[in-house]
C-alpha positions as semicolon CSV with decimal commas, in nm:
position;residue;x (nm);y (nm);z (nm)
1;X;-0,971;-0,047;-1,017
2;X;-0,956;0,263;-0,791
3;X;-0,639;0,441;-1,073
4;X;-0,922;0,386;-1,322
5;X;-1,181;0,619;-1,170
6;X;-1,199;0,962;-1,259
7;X;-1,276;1,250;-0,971
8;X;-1,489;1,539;-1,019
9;X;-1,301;1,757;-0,794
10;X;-0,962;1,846;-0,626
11;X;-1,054;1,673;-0,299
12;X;-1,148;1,364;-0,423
13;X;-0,846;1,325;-0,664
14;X;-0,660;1,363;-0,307
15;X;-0,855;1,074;-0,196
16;X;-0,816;0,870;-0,460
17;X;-0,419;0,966;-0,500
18;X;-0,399;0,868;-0,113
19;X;-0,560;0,537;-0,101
20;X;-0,371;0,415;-0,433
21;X;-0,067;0,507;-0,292
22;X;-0,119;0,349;0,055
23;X;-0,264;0,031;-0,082
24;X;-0,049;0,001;-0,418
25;X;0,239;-0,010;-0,136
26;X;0,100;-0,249;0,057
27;X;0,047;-0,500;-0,208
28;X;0,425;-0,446;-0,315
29;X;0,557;-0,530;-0,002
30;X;0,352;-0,797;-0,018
31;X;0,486;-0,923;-0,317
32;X;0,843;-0,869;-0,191
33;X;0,725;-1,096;0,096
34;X;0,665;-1,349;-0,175
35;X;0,987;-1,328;-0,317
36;X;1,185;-1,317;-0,021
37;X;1,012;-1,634;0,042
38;X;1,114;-1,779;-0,260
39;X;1,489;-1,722;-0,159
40;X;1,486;-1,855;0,122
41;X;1,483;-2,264;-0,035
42;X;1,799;-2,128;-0,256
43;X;2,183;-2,219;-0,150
44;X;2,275;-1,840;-0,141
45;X;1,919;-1,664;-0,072
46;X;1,936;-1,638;0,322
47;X;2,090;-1,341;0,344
48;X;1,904;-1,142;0,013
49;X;1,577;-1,242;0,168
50;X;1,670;-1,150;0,490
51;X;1,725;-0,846;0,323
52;X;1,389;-0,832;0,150
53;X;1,196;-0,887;0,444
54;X;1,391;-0,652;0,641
55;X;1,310;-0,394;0,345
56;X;0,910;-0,546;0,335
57;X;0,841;-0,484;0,663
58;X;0,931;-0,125;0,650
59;X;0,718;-0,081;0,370
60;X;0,421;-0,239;0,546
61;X;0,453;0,007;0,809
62;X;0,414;0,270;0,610
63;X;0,179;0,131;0,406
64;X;-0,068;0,092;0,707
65;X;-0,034;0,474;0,771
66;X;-0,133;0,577;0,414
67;X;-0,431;0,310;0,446
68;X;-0,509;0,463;0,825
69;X;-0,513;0,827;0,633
70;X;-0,689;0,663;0,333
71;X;-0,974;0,517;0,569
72;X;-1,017;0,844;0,776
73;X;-1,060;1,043;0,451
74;X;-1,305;0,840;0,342
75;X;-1,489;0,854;0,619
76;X;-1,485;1,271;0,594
77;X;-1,574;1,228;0,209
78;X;-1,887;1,032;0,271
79;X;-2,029;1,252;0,553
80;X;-1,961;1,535;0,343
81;X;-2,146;1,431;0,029
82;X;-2,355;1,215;0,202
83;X;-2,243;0,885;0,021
């Protein structure tokens, strides 16, 4: 919903480019959580969603940073034009 809206200005394109990034990765390493999951019930899977998760995890943690810095901006944005 948020990639659809347009921005009037430089700043809030920022904004918007921020909190898509920071939540689109999120809900991928979500979905790699998923998967990983999946693998685990499989003969061969321990060790690829070992793997997965190991790889998840470390996108989770970056994907709280980018949603920290996306929730902060925000925050500015609406003081500024009073929103």
């Amino acid at each position: 919903m948020l990639k659809g809206v347009t921005c009037e200005n430089a700043e809030l394109c920022e904004l918007r480019r921020v909190c898509v990034d920071g939540y689109g990765q999120h809900v991928f390493a979500l979905a790699e959580t998923t998967r990983a999951k999946s693998l685990v019930g499989t003969p061969d899977g321990a060790g690829e969603a070992a793997r997965i998760l190991d790889f998840a995890r470390s996108e989770l943690a970056q994907a709280a940073l980018k949603i920290s810095h996306c929730a902060d901006a925000q925050g500015v944005t609406q003081r500024k034009y009073k929103l």
